[in-house]
C-alpha positions as semicolon CSV with decimal commas, in nm:
position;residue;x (nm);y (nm);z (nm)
1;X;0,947;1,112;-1,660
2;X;0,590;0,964;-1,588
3;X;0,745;0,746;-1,345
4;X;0,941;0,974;-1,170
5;X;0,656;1,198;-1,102
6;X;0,446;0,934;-0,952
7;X;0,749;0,859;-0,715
8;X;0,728;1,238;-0,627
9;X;0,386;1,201;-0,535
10;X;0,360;0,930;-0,415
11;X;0,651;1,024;-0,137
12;X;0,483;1,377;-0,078
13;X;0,195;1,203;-0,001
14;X;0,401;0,940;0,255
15;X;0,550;1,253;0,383
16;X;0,259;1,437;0,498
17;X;0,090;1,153;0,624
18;X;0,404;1,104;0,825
19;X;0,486;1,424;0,934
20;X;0,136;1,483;1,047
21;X;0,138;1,158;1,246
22;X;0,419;1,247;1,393
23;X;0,280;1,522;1,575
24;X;-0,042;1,329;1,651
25;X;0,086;1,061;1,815
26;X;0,294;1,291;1,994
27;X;0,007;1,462;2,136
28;X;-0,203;1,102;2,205
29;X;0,130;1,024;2,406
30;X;0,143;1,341;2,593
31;X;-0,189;1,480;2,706
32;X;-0,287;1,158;2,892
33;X;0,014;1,179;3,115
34;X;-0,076;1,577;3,153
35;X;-0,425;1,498;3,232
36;X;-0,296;1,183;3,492
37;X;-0,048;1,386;3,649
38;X;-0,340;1,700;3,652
39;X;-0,597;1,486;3,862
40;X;-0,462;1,184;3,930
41;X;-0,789;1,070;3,791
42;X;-0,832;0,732;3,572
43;X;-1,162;0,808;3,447
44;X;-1,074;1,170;3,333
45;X;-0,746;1,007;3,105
46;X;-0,998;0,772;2,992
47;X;-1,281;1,045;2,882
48;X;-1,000;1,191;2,679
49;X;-1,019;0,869;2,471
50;X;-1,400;0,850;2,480
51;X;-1,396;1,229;2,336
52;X;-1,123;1,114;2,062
53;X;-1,322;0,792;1,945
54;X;-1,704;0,896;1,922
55;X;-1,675;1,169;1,678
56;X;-1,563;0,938;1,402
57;X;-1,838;0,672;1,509
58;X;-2,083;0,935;1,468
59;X;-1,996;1,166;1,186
60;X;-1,828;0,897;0,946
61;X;-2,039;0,828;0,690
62;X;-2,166;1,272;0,711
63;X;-1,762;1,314;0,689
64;X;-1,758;1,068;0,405
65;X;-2,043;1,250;0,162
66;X;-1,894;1,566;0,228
67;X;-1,553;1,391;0,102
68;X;-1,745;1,279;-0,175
69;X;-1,944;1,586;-0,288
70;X;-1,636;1,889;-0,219
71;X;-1,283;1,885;-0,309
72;X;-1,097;1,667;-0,094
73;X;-0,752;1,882;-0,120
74;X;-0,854;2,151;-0,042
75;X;-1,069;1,974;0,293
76;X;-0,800;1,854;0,372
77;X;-0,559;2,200;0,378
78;X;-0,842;2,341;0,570
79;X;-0,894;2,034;0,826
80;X;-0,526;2,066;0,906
81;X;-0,513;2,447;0,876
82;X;-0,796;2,421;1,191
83;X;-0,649;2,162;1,327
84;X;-0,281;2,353;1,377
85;X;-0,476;2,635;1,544
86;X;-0,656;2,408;1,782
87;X;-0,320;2,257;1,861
88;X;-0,179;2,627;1,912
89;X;-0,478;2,728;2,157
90;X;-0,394;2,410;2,367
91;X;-0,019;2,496;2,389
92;X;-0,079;2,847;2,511
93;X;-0,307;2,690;2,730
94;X;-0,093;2,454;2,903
95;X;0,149;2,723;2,954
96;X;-0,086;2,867;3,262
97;X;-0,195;2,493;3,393
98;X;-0,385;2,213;3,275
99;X;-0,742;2,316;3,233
100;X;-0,981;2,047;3,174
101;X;-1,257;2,196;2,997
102;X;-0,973;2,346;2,738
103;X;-0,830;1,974;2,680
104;X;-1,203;1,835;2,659
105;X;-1,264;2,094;2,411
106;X;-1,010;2,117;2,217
107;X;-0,973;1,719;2,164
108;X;-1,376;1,734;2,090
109;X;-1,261;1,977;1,766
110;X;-1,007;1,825;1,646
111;X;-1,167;1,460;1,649
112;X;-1,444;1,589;1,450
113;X;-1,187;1,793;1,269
114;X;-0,955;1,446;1,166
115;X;-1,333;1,259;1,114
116;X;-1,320;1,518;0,802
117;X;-0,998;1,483;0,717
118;X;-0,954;1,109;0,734
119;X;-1,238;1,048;0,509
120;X;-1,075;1,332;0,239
121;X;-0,750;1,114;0,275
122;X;-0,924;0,804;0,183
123;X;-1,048;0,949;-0,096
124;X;-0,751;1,146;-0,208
125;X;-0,494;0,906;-0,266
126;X;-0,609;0,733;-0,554
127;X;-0,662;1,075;-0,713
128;X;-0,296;1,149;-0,681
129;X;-0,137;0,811;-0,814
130;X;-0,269;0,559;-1,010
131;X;-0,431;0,223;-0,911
132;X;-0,131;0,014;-0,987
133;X;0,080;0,200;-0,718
134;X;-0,217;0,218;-0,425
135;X;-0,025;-0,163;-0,255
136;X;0,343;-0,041;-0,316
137;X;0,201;0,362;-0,097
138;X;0,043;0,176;0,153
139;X;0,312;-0,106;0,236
140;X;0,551;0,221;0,220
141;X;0,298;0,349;0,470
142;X;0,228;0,066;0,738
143;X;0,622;0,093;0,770
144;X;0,606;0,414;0,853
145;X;0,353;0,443;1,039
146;X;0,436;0,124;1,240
147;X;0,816;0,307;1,306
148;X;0,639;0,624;1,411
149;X;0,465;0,434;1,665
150;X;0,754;0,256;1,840
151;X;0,946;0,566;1,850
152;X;0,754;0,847;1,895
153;X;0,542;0,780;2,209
154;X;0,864;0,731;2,405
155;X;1,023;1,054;2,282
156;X;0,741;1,222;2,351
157;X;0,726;1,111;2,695
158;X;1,009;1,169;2,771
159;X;0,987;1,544;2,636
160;X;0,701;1,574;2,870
161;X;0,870;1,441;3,174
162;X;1,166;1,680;3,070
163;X;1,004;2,025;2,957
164;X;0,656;1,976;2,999
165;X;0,372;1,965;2,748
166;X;0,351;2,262;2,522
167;X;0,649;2,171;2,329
168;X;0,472;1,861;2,232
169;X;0,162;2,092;2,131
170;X;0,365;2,311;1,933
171;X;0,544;2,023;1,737
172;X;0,196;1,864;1,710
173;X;0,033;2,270;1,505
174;X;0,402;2,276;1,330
175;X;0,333;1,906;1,192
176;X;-0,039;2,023;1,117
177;X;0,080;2,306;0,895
178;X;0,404;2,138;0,698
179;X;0,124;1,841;0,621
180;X;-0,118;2,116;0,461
181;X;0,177;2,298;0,236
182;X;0,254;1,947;0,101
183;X;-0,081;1,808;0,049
184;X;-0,140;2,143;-0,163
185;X;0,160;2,102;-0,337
186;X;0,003;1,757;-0,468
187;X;-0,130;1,775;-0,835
188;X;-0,428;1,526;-0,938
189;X;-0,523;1,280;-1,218
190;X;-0,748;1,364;-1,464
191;X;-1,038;1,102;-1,328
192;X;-1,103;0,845;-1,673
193;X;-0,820;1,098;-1,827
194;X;-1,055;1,381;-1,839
195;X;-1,013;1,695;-1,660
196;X;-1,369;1,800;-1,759
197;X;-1,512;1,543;-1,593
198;X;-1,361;1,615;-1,251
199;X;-1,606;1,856;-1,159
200;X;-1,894;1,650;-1,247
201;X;-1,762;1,340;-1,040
202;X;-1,880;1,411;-0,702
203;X;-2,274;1,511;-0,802
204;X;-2,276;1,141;-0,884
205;X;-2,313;0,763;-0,740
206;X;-2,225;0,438;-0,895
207;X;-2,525;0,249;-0,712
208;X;-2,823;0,500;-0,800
209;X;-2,803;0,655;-0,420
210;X;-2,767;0,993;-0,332
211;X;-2,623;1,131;0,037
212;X;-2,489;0,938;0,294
213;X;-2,660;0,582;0,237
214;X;-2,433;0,528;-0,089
215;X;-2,126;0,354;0,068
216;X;-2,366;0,112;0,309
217;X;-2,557;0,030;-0,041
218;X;-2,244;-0,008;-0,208
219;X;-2,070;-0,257;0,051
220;X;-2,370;-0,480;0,115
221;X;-2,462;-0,527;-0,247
222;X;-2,110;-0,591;-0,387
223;X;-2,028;-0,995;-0,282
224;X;-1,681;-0,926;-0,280
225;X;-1,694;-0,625;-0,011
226;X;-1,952;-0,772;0,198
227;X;-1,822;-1,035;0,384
228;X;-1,491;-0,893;0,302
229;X;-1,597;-0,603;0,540
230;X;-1,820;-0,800;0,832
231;X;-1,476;-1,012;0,856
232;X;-1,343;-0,679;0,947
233;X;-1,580;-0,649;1,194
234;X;-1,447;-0,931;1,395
235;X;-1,090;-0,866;1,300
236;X;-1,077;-0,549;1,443
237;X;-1,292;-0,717;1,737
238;X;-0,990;-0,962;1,811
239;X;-0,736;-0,707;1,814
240;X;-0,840;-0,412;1,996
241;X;-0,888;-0,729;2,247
242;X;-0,497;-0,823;2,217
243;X;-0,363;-0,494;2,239
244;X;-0,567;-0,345;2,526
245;X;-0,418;-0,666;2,702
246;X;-0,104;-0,707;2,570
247;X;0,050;-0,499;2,894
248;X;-0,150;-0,735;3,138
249;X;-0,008;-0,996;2,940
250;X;0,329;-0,950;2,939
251;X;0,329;-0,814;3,323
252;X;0,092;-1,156;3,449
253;X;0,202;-1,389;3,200
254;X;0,521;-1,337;3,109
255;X;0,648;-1,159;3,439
256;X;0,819;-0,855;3,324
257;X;0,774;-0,540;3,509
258;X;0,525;-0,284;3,403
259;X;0,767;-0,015;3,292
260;X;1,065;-0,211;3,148
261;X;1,215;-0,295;2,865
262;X;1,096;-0,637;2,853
263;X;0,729;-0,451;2,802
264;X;0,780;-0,252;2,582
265;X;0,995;-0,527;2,359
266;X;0,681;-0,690;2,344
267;X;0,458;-0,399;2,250
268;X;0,731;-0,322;1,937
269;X;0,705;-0,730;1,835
270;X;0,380;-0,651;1,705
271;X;0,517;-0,323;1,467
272;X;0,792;-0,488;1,398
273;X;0,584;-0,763;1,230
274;X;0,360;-0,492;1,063
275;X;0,729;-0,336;0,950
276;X;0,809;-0,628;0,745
277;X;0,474;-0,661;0,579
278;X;0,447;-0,370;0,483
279;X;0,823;-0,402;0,328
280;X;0,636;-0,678;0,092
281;X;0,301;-0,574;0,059
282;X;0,321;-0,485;-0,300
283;X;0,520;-0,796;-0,391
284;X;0,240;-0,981;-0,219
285;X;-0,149;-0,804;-0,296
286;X;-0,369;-0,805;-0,584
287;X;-0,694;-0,745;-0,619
288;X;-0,788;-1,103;-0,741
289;X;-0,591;-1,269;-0,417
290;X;-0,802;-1,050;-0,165
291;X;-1,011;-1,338;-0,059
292;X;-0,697;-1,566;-0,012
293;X;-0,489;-1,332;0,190
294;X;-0,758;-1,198;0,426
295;X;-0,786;-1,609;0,467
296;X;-0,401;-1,596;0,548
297;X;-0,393;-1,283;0,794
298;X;-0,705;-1,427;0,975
299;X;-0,584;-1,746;1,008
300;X;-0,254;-1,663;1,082
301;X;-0,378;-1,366;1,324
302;X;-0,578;-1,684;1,504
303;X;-0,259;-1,925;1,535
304;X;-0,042;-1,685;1,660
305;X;-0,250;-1,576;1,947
306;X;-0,339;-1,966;1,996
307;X;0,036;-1,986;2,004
308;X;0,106;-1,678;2,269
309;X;-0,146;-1,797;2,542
310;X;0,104;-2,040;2,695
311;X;0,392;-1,873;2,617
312;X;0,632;-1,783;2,963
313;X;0,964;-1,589;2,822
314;X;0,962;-1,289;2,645
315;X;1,198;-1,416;2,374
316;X;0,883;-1,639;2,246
317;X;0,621;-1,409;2,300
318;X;0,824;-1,115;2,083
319;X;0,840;-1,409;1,806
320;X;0,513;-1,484;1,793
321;X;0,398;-1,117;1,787
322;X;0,642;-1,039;1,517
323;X;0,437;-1,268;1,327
324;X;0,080;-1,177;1,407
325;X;0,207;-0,835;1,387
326;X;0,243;-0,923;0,990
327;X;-0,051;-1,100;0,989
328;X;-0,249;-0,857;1,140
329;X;-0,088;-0,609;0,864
330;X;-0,165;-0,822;0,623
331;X;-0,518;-0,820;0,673
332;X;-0,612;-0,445;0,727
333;X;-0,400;-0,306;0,443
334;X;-0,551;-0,572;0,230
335;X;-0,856;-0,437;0,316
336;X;-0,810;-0,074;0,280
337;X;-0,613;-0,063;-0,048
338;X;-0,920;-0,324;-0,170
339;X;-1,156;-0,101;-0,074
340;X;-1,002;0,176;-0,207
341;X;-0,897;0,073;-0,597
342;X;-1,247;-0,127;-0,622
343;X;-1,471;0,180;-0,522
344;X;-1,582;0,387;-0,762
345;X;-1,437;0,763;-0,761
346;X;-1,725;0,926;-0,674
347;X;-1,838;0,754;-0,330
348;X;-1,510;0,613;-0,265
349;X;-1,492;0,823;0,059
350;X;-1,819;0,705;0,195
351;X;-1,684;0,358;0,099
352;X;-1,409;0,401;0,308
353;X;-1,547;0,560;0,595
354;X;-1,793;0,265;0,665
355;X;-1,472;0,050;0,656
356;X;-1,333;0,257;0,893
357;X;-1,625;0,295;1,090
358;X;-1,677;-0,085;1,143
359;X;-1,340;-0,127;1,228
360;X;-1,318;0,165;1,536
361;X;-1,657;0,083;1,600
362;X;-1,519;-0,340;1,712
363;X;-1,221;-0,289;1,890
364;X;-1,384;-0,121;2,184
365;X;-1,588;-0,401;2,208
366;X;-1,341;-0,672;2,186
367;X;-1,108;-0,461;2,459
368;X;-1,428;-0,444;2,691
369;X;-1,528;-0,792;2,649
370;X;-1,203;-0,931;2,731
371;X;-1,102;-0,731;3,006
372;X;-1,430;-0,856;3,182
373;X;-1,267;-1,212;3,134
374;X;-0,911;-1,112;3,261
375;X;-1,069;-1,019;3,502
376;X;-1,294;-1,319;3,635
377;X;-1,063;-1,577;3,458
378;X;-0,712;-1,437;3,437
379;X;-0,528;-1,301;3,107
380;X;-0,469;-1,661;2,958
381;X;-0,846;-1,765;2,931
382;X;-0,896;-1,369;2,810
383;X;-0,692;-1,450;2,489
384;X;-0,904;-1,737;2,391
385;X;-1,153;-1,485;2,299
386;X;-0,924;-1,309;2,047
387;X;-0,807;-1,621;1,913
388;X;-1,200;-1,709;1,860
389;X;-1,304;-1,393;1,738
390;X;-1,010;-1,446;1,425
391;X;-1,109;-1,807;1,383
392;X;-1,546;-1,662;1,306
393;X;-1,354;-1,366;1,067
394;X;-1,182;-1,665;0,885
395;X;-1,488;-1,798;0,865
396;X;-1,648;-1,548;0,702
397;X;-1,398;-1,442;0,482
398;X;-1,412;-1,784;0,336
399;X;-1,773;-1,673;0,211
400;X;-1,556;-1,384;0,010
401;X;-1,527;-1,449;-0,386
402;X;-1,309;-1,336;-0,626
403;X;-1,385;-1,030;-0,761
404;X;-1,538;-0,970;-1,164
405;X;-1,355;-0,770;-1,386
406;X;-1,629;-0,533;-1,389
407;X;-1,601;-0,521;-1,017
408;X;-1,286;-0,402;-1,077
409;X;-1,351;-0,115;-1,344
410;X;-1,682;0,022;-1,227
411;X;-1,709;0,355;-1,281
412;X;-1,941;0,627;-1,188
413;X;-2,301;0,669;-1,343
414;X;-2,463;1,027;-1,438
């Protein structure tokens, strides 16, 4: 009876996150081509991303106390509550033309909107089902959310090349709102089997630190976490460097045309790899092999991308995605669900945050830094640096060691 309620859970959990990232992505696939087709402007589709990335970058680790200190359900039914109505006020909006300022504005509120959100999800999950089950929900979740991203872009531009974009912003408040009913459907765990104690959990931090420094003091003095998390940095480095390529690449290198099947075969290589990990994450993590199988992903991340650059047919390149595509899955769910069971309840959100943080905050870089090589040296010399970049994160997750026992059960201090 246990067990089945932890599968109810556990899939009402899977189901809101997917439901709600249905719409999302939905949206992310749809307001660009409004906005393109609107001015015919690059720079204004690409201040729509801008507007979408900075919020997190700057309100993280504010998004993650507040995670921390307030109840993260009931963030969370308000975040997407707002978030539904923000979505609404952009649909009517579209319905009379595309007005700038209103698509500006409304992505500016619901960035800083998700920024709250996120960092309540992070936090939420292990409150929901217990630590034993945090690999099998988020290999059940890099499936879906690797699916979701294959097929729902297309639809969705497709819808907006058929009826325009409000439908997409309607589907997109509709997702918003089913998430929230679900998510307050969810019932919690007694933290340390205590309901009392509940209420006094978020007034307190494992390292001594109070407000938003607590995750950064948590990370750097933990020897597991540390260079666990600065590999991260040049993980996420390497591929927001392959995918903001991976279009050049297959057009330049491989010579299929931009729009074409061949193109986007290779763009669904890389979730189809993530697919299949995430089919045998939980067969595969455990807290004590963290520091081997971030070793494995980065490694395997490197020698896949080695193995791309002189790659001519599409039939190779799609197999060698489909593997760094599981590599790269590999490493970034070993990373959250580590950083997620190991931090303690009560500043697990600010924990996760500066993950998260680190992580958005590198792949602009690495996407900037190799375009400016494309671009002087061609695509093939601009995947060197990826390859690189996963080679140094190796590196330093070599300096990761197992974690203690008591690294594994801390628990919060009054």
């Amino acid at each position: 009876m246990v067990e089945l309620d932890v599968n109810v859970k556990m899939w009402a959990w899977l189901t809101a996150s997917t439901v709600n990232l249905v719409g999302t992505l939905s949206t992310a696939a749809a307001l660009p081509i409004v906005i393109y087709q609107a001015t015919g402007n690059a720079s204004a589709v690409s201040m729509l991303a801008v507007i979408e990335a900075v919020p997190y970058l700057v309100l993280g680790i504010g998004a993650g106390w507040m995670a921390d200190r307030y109840n993260r359900q009931r963030l969370i039914i308000a975040g997407f509550t707002l978030s539904a109505m923000v979505s609404a006020v952009q649909a009517v909006g579209l319905l009379s033309g595309v007005h700038l300022v209103l698509v500006y504005c409304c992505a500016t509120i619901s960035a800083i909107v998700f920024t709250g959100t996120d960092a309540a999800e992070f936090g939420l999950l292990p409150q929901v089902i217990p630590e034993d089950r945090l690999p099998q929900a988020w290999g059940l979740s890099t499936v879906l959310t690797n699916s979701c991203s294959v097929l729902v872009p297309a639809v969705a531009a497709t819808t907006v090349a058929l009826l325009g974009a409000t439908p997409i912003l309607v589907l997109d408040s509709v997702s918003f709102l089913l998430a929230a009913v679900l998510i307050s459907r969810l019932t919690l765990l007694p933290p340390g089997g205590s309901p009392e104690s509940a209420a006094e959990n978020n007034n307190q931090d494992a390292t001594g630190e109070r407000g938003w420094r607590a995750g950064i003091v948590y990370i750097w003095s933990h020897s597991t976490l540390r260079p666990l998390v600065l590999s991260g940095l040049l993980n996420s480095a390497a591929f927001g460097a392959v995918t903001a390529l991976l279009v050049v690449f297959a057009v330049d290198a491989l010579g299929s045309p931009p729009a074409s099947t061949q193109t986007g075969v290779t763009f669904a290589s890389v979730a189809l790899g993530g697919m299949l990990m995430g089919l045998a994450f939980d067969r595969i993590y455990s807290p004590q092999r963290i520091r081997l199988l971030t070793l494995i992903g980065t490694m395997g991340s490197a020698g896949s991308i080695a193995l791309l650059i002189p790659s001519t047919t599409v039939i190779y390149a799609s197999v060698v995605l489909i593997l760094y595509g599981a590599c790269l899955s590999l490493t970034i769910t070993s990373g959250i669900v580590f950083r997620q069971s190991v931090a303690p309840e009560c500043i697990r959100s600010r924990v996760m945050t500066v993950g998260r943080m680190i992580a958005w905050g590198g792949q602009p870089l690495g996407a900037a830094a190799a375009g400016i090589i494309a671009t002087a040296w061609g695509i093939r010399s601009a995947y060197l640096l990826p390859t690189g970049l996963f080679v140094v994160a190796f590196m330093i997750a070599s300096l990761i060691v197992r974690p203690s026992r008591t690294q594994l059960s801390v628990a919060c201090r009054g």
